[in-house]
N, C-alpha and C positions, 0 to 999 in steps of 0.2 A: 360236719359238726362232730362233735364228744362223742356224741351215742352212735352217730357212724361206725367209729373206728374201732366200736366194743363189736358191734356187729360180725359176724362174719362175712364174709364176702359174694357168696353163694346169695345170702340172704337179701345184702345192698341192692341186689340188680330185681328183686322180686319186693317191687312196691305196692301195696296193699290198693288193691282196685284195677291194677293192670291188667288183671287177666292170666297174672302169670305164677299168681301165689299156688304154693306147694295143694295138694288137695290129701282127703285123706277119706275110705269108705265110710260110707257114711255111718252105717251100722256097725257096732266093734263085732267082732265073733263072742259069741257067748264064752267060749273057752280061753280069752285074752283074759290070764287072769291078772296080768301086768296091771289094765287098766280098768279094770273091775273090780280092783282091793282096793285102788288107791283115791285117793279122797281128789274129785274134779280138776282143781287147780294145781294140786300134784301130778295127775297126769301130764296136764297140761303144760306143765315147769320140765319133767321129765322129758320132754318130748316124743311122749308119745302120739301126739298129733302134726309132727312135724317142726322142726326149728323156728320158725318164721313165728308160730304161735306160743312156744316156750319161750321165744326172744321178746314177744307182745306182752307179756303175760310177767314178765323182768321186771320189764320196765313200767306196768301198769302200776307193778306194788312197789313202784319208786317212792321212796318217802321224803329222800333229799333232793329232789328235781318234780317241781310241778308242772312241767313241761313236758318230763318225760315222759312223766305218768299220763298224761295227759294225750302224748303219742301211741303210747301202748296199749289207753283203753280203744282208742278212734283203729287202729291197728287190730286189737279183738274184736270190736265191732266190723269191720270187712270182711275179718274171716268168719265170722259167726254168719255175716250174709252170704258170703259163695257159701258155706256148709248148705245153710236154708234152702237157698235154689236147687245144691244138684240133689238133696231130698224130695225137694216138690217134681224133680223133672223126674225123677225116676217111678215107675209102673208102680211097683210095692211098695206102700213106708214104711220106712224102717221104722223094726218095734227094738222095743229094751233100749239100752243105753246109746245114744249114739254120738259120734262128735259136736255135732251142734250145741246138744244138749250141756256137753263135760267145757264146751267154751262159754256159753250161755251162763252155765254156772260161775266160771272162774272170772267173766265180766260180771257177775252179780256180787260178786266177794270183795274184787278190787274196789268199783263203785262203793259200795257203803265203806271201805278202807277212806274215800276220797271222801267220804261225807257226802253224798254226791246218793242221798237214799230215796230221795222220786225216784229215779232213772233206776236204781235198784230194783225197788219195789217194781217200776213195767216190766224189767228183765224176769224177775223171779215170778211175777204172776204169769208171764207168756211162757217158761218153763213147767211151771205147774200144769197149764193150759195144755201144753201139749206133749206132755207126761206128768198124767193128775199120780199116778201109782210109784214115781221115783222118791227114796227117801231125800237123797240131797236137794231136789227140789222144792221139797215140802220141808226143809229141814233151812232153805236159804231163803224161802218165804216168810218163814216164821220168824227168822232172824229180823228180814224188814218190817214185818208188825211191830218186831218188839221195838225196836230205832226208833218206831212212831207212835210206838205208845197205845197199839193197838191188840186186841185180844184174837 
């Protein structure tokens, strides 16, 4: 298909559920200031969490293909769940910022982009949920209040 051939090729062979998507700590280092300035889905575009998720994250805020978008968000949502797990498998949870979270976020943005603000509104309340103290958290939650007309 189209959006194949934007793809990189590294990328083509690492389809979201295989097992074989890129992975990334799960906790940033506090001293990353790369992606501690930059606002969720900017890191994410930037790939700082890896190609695979800057390439999802493309195509989620596709405006001219609803399809695509539509690939990119189910593609964020995969990676946001391997993130999820190798945090639960691991001994310590990661505190502060962590990838999950900066994907979590950047599917909470596309979604209301898609009008698509139920699914919003679950993603940014299970952000908040499990970083009640992140401002972008509480800053994309409040976004989906506002969509609904809620205080």
């Amino acid at each position: 298909s189209s959006d194949l051939a934007l793809m990189p090729t590294s990328i083509q062979a690492l389809p979201p559920g295989s097992g074989q998507e890129e992975t990334t700590d799960t906790a940033l280092p506090q001293n990353d200031n790369t992606a501690m300035q930059m606002a969720p889905h900017k890191a994410v575009l930037a790939g700082v969490f890896g190609t695979q998720a800057a390439y999802a994250a493309r195509l989620a805020m596709n405006s001219e293909s609803q399809s695509l978008a539509k690939k990119g968000v189910a593609t964020l949502q995969a990676l946001l769940a391997t993130e999820l797990r190798q945090e639960q498998s691991k001994q310590k949870p990661a505190e502060g910022i962590t990838a999950a979270l900066m994907l979590r976020l950047t599917l909470v943005r596309t979604l209301l982009k898609a009008a698509r603000d139920d699914e919003a509104m679950q993603q940014a309340e299970a952000a908040v949920h499990s970083h009640p103290t992140a401002a972008a958290a509480l800053l994309q939650l409040g976004r989906c209040r506002l969509r609904r007309g809620l205080r």
